[in-house]
PQR file with spaces between the fields and no chain letter, atoms N, CA, C, O and H, PARSE charges and radii, in Angstrom:
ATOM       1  N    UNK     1     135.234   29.965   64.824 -0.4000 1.5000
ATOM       2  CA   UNK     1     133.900   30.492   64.609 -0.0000 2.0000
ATOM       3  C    UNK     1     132.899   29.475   65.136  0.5500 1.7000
ATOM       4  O    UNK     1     133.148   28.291   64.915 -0.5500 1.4000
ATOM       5  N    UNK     2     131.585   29.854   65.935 -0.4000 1.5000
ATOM       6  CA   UNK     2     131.021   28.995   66.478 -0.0000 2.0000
ATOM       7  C    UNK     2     129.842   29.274   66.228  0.5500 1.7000
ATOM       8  O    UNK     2     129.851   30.413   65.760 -0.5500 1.4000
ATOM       9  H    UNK     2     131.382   30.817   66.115  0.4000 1.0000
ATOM      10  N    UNK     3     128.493   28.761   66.284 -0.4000 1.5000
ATOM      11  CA   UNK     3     126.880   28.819   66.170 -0.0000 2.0000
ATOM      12  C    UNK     3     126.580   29.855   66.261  0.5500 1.7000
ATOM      13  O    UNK     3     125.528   30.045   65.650 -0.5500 1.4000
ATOM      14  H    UNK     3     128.485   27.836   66.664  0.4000 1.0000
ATOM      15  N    UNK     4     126.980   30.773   66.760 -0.4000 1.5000
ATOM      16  CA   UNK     4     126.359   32.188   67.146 -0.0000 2.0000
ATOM      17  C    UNK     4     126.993   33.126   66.052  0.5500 1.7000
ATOM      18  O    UNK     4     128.130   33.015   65.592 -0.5500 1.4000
ATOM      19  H    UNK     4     127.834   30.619   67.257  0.4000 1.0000
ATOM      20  N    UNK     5     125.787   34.335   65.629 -0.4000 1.5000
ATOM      21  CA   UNK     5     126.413   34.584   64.545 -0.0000 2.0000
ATOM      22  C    UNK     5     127.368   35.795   64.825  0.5500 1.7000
ATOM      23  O    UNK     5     126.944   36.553   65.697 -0.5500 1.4000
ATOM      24  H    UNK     5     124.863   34.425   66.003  0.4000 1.0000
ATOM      25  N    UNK     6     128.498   36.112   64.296 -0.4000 1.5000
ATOM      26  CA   UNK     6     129.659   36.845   64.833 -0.0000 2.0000
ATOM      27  C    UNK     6     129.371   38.166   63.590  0.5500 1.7000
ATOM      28  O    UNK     6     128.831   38.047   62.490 -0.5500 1.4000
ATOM      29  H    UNK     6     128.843   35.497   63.587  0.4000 1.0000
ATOM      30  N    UNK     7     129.868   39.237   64.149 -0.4000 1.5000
ATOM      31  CA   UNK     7     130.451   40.019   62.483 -0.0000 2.0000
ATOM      32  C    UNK     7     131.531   40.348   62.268  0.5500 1.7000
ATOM      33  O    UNK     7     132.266   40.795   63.148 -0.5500 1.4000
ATOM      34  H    UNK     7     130.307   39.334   65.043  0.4000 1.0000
ATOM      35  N    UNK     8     131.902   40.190   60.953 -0.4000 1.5000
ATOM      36  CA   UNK     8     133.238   40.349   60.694 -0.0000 2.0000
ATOM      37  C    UNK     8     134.119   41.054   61.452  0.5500 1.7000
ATOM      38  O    UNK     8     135.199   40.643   61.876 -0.5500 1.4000
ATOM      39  H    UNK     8     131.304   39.826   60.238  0.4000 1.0000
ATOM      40  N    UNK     9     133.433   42.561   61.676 -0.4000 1.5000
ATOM      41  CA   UNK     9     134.947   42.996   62.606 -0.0000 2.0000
ATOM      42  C    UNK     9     135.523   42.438   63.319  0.5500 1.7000
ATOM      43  O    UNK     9     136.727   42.657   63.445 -0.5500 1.4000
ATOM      44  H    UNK     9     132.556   42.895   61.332  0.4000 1.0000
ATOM      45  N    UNK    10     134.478   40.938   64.501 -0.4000 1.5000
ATOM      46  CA   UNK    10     134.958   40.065   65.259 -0.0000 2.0000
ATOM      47  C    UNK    10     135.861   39.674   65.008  0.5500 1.7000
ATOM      48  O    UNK    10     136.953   39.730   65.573 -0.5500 1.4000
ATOM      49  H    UNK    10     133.500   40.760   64.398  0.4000 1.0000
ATOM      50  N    UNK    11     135.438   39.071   63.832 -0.4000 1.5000
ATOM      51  CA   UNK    11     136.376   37.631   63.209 -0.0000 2.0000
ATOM      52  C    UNK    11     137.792   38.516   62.696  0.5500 1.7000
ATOM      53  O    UNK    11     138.884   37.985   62.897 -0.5500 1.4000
ATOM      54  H    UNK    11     134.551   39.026   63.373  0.4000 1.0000
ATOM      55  N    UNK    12     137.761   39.197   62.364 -0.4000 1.5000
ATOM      56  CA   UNK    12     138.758   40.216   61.971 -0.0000 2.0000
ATOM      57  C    UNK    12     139.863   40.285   63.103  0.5500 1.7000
ATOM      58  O    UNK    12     141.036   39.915   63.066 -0.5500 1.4000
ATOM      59  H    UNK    12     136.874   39.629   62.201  0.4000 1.0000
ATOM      60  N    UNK    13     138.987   40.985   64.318 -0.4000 1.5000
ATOM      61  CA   UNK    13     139.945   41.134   65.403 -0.0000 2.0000
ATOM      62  C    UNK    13     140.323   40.067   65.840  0.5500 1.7000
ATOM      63  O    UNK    13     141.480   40.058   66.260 -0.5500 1.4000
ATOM      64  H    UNK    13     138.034   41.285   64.347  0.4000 1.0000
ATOM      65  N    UNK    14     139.558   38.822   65.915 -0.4000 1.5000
ATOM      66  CA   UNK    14     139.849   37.466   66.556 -0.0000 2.0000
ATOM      67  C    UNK    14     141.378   36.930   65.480  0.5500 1.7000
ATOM      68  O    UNK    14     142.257   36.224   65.975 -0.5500 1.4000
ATOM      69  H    UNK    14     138.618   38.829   65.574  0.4000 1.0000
ATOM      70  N    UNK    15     141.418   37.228   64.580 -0.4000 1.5000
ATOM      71  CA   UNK    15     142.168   36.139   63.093 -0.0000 2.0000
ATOM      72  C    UNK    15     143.263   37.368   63.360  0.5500 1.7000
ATOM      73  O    UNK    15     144.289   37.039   63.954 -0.5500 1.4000
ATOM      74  H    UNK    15     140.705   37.801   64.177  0.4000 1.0000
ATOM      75  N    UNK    16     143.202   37.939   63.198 -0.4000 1.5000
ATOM      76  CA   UNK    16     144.848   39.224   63.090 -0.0000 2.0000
ATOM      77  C    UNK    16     144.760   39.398   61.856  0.5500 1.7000
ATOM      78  O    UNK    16     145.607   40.212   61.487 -0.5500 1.4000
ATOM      79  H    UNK    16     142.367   38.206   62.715  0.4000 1.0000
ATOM      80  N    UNK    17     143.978   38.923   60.836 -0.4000 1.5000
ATOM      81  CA   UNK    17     144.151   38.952   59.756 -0.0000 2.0000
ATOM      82  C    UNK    17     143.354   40.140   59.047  0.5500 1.7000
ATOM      83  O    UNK    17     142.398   40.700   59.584 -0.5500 1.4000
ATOM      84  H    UNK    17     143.290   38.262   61.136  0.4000 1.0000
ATOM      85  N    UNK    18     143.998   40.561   57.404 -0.4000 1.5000
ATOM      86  CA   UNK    18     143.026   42.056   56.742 -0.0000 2.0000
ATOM      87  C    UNK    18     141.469   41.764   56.458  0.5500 1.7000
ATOM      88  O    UNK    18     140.870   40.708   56.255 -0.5500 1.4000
ATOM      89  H    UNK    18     144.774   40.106   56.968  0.4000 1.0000
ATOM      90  N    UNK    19     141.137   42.810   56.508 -0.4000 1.5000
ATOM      91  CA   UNK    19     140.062   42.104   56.575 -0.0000 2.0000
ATOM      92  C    UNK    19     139.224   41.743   54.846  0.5500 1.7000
ATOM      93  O    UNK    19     138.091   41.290   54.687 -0.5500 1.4000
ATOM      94  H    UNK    19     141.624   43.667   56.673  0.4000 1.0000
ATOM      95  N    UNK    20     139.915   42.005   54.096 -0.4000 1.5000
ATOM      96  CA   UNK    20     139.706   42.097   52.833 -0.0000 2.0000
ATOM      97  C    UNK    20     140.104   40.140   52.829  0.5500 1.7000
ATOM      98  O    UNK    20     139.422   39.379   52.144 -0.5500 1.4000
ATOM      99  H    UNK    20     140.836   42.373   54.225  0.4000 1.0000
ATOM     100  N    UNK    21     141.162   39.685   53.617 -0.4000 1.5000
ATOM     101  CA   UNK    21     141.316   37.807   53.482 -0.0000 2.0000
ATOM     102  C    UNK    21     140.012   37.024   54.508  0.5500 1.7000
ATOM     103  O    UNK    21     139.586   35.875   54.393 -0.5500 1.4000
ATOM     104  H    UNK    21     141.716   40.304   54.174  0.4000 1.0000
ATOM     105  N    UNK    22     139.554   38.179   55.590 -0.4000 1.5000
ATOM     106  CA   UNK    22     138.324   37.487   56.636 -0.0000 2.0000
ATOM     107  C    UNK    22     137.293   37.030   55.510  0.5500 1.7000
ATOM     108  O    UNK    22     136.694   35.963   55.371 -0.5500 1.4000
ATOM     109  H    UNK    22     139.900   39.112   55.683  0.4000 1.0000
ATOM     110  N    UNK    23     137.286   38.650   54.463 -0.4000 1.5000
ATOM     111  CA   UNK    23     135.808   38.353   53.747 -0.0000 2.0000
ATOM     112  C    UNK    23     136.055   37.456   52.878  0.5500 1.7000
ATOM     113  O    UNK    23     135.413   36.406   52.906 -0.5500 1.4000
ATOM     114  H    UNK    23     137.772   39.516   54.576  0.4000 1.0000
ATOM     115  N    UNK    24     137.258   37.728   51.708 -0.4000 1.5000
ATOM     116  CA   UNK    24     137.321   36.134   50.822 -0.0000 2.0000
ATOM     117  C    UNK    24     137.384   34.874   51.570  0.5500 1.7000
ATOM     118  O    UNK    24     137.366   33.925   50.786 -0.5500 1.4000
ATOM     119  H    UNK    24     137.780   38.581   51.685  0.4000 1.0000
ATOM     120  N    UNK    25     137.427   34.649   52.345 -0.4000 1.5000
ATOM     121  CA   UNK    25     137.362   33.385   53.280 -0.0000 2.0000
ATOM     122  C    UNK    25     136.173   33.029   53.886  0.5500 1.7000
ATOM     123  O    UNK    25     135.808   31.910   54.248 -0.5500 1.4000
ATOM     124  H    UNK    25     137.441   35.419   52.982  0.4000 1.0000
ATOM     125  N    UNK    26     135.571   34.153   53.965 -0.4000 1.5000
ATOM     126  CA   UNK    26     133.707   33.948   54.098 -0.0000 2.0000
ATOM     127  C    UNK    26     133.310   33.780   52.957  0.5500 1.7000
ATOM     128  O    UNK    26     133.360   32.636   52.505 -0.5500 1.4000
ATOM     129  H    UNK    26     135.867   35.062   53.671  0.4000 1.0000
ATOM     130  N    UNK    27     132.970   34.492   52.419 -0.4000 1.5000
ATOM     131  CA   UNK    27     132.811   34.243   51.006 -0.0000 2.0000
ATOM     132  C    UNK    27     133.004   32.599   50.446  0.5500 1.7000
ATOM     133  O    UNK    27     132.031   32.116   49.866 -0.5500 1.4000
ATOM     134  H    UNK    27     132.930   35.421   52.787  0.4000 1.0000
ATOM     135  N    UNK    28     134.055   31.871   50.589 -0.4000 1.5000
ATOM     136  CA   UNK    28     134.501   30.777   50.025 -0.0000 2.0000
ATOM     137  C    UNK    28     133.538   29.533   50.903  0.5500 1.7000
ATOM     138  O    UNK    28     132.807   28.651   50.453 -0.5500 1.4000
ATOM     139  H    UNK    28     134.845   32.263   51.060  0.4000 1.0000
ATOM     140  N    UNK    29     133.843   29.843   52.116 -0.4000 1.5000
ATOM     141  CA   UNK    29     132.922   29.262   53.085 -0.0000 2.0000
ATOM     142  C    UNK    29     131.626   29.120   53.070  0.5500 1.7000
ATOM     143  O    UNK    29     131.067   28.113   53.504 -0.5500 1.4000
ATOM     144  H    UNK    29     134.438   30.559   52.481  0.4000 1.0000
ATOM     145  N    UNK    30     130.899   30.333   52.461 -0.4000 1.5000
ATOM     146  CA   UNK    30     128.909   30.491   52.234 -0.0000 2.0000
ATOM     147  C    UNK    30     129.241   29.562   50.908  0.5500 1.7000
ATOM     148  O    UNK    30     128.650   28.486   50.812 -0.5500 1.4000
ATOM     149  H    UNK    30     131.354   31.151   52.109  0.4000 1.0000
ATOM     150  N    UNK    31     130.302   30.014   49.749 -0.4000 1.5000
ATOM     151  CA   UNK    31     129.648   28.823   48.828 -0.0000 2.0000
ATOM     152  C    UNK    31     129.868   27.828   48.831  0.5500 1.7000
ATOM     153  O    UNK    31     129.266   27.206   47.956 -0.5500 1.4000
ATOM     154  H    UNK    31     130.782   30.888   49.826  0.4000 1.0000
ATOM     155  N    UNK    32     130.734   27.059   49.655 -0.4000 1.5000
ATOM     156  CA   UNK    32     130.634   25.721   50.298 -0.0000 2.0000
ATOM     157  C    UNK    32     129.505   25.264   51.013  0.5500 1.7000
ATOM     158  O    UNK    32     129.132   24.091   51.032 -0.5500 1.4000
ATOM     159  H    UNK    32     131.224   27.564   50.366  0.4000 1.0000
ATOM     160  N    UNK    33     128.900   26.320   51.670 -0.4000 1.5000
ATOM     161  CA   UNK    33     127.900   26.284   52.400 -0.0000 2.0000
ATOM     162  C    UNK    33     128.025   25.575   53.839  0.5500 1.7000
ATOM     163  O    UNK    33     127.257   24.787   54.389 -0.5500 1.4000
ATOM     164  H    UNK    33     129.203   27.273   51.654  0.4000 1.0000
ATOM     165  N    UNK    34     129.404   26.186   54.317 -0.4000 1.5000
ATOM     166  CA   UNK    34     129.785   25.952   55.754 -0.0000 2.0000
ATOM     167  C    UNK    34     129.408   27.291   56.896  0.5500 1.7000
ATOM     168  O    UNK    34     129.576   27.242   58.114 -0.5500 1.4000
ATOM     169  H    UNK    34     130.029   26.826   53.870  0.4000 1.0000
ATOM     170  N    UNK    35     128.893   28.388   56.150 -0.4000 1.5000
ATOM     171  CA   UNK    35     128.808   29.468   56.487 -0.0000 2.0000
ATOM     172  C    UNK    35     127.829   29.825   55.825  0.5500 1.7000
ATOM     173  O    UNK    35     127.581   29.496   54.665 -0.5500 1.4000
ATOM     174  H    UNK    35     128.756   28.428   55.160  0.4000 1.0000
ATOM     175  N    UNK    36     126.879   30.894   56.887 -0.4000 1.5000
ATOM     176  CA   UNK    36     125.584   31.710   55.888 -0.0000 2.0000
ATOM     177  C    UNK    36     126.001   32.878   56.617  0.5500 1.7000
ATOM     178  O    UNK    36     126.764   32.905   57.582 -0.5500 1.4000
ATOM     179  H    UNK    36     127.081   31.161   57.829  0.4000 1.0000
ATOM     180  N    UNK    37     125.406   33.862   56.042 -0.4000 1.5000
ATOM     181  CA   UNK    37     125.292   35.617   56.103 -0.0000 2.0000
ATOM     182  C    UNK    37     124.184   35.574   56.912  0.5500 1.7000
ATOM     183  O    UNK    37     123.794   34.457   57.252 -0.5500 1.4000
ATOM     184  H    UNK    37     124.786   33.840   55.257  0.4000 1.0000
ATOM     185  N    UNK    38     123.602   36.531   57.289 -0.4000 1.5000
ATOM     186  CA   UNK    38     122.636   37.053   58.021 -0.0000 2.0000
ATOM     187  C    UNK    38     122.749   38.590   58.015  0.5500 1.7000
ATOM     188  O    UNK    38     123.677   39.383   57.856 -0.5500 1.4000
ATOM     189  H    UNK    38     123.919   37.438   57.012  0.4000 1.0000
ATOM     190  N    UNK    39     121.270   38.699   58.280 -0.4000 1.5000
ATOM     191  CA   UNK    39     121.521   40.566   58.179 -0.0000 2.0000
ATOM     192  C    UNK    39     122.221   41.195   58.876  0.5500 1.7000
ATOM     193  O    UNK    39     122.868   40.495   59.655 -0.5500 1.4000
ATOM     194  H    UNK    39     120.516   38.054   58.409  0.4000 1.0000
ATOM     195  N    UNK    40     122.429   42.506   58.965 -0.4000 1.5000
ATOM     196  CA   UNK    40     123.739   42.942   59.688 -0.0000 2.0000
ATOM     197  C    UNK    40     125.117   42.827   59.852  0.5500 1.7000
ATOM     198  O    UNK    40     126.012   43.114   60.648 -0.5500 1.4000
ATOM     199  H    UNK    40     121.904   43.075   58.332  0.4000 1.0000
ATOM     200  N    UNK    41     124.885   42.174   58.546 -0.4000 1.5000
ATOM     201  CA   UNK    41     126.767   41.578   58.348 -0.0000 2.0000
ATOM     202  C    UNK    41     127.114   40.658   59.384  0.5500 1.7000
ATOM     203  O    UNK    41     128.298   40.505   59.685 -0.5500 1.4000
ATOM     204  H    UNK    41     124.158   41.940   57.899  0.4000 1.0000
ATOM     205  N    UNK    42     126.223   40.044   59.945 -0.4000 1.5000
ATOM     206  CA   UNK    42     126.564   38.507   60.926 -0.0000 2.0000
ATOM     207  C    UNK    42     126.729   37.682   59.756  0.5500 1.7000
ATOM     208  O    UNK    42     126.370   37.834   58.588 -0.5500 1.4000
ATOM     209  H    UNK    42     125.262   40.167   59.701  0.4000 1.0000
ATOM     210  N    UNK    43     127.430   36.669   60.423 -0.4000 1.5000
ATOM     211  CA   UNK    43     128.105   35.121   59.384 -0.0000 2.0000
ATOM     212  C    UNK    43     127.787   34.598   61.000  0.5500 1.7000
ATOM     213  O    UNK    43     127.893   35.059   62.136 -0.5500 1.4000
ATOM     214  H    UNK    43     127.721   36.546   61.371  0.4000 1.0000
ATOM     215  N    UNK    44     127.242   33.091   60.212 -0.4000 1.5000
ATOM     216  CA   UNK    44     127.056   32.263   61.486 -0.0000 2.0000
ATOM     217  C    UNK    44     127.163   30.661   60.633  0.5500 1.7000
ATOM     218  O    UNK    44     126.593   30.342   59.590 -0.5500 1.4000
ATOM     219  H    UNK    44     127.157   32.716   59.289  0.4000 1.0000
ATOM     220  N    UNK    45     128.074   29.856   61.470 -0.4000 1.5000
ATOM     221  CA   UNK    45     128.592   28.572   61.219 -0.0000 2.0000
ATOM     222  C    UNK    45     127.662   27.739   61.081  0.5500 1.7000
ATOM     223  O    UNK    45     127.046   27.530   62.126 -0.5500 1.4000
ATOM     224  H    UNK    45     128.537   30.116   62.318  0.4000 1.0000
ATOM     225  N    UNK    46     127.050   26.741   59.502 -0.4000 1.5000
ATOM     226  CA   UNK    46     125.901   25.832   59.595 -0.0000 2.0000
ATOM     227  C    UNK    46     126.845   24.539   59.971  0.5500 1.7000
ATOM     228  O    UNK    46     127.939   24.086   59.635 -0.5500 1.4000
ATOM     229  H    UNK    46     127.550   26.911   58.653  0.4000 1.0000
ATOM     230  N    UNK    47     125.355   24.091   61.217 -0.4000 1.5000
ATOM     231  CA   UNK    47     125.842   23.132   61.322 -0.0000 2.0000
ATOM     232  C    UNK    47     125.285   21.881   60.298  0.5500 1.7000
ATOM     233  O    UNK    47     124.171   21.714   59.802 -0.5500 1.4000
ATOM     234  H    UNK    47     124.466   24.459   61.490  0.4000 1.0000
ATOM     235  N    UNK    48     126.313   21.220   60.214 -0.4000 1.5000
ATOM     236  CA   UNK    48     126.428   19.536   59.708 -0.0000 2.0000
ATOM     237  C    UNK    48     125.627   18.792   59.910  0.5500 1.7000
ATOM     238  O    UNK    48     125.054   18.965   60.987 -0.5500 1.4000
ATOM     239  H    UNK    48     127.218   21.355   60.617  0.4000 1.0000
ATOM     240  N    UNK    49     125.044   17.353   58.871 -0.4000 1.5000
ATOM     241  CA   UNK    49     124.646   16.446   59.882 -0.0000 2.0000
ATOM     242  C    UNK    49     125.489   15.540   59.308  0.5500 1.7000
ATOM     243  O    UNK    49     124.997   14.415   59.225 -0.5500 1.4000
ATOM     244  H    UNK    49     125.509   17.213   57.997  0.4000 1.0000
ATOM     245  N    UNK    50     126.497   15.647   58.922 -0.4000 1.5000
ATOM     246  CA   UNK    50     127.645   14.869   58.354 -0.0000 2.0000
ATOM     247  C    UNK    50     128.435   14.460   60.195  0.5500 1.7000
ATOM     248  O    UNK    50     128.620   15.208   61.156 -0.5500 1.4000
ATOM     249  H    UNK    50     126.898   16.561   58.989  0.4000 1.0000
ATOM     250  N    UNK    51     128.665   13.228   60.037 -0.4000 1.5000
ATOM     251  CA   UNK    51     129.660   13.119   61.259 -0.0000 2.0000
ATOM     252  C    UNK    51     131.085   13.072   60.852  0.5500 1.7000
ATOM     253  O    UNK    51     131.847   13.178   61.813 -0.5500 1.4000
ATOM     254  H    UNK    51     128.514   12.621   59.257  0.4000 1.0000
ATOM     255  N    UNK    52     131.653   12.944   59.705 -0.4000 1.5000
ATOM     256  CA   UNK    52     133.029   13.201   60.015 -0.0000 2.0000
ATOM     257  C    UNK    52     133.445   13.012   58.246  0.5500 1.7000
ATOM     258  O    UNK    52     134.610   13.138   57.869 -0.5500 1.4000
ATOM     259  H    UNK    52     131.034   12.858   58.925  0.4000 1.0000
């Protein structure tokens, strides 16, 4: 997943995976806050200013 914001069906088709594990895995990701939502059901990757 990269800066640009994708929507799930992407990530869905990209992962092979159901998509019921894409969304708990987004999900887990926004409340980490490695991931935000956006309207339209886009998810787009925040970036860091952590270096490593």
């Amino acid at each position: 997943m990269g800066y640009d914001p994708v929507p799930t069906d992407t990530l869905v088709e990209r992962t092979g995976l159901a998509p019921e594990a894409v969304s708990s895995m987004l999900l887990l990701l926004e409340m980490e806050g490695r991931v935000s939502s956006e309207s339209g059901g886009l998810f787009v990757r925040i970036k860091s200013d952590a270096t490593g």
